[in-house]
N, C-alpha and C positions, 0 to 999 in steps of 0.2 A: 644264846638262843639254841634251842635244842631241835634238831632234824624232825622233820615231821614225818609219824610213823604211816603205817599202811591206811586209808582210807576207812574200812573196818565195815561192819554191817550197815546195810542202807538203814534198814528200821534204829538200831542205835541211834545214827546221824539224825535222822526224821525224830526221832522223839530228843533227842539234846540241841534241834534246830525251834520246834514249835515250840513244844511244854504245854499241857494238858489245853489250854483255852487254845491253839489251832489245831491240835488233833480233832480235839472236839467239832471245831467245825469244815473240815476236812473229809472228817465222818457223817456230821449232815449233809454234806455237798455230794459225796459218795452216794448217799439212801437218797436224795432226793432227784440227784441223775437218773437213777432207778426206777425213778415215778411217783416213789414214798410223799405221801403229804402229810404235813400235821406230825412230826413223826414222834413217836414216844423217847423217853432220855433213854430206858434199858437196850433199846433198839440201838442207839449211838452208841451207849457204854459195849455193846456186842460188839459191833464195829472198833472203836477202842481197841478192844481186847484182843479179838480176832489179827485184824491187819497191822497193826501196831506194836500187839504185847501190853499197854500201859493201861491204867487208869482205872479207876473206881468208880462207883455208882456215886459218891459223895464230890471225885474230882468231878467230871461232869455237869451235876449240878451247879459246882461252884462256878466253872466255864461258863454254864448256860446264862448264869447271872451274871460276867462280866463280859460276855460278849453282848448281853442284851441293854447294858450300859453304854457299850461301844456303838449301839444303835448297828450292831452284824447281824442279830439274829429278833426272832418275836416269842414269845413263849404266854403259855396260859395253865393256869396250874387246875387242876379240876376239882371241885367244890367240895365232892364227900370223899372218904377212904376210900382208896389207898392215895388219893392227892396225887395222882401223878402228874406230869408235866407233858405235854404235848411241846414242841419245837417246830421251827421252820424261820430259812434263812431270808432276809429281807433283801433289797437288789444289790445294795453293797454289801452283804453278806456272800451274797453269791457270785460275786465279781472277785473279791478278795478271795472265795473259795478255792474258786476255777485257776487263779493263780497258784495258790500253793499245790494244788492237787497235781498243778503241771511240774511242778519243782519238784513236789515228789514223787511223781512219775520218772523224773530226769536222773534223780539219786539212784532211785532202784534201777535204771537199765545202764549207769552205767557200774553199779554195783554189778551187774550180773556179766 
């Protein structure tokens, strides 16, 4: 067994802990603390990008489709171009949110 090295960046750990589908909605839970309803994917994939470092307009999407399998989130896609998707967490969406978001609160301070 080999010694475990230094702890390392909180954001690294947070993204080799969730992987795209709890970023994702991590990132909704974020925008919708905020007040955000309804909230658009590029708004998340922002978030994503921003607080995280990771992710793609395409990962995202893919998230948005297996969390709304998971029955965590609701999505509605809009009828003419450019189709975008509106989002928004459902209650055990946002229970399971508000949990990770504290774990990731937890990583980064004692990161810092």
């Amino acid at each position: 067994m080999h010694p475990a090295s230094g702890v390392g960046d909180s954001t690294e750990l947070v993204k080799a802990l969730l992987r795209n589908a709890g970023i994702t909605l991590v990132s909704l839970y974020l925008l919708e603390s905020r007040g955000e309803t309804d909230v658009p994917v590029r708004a998340v994939w922002e978030v994503n990008r921003k607080v995280f470092g990771t992710s793609s307009v395409e990962a995202v999407l893919s998230s948005v489709r297996k969390l709304a399998k998971l029955g965590l989130i609701e999505y509605e896609k809009a009828r003419e171009f450019p189709f975008s998707y509106r989002i928004r967490l459902t209650e055990r969406g946002r229970s399971l949110a508000e949990r990770l978001s504290e774990f990731v609160s937890s990583l980064q301070l004692r990161n810092n």
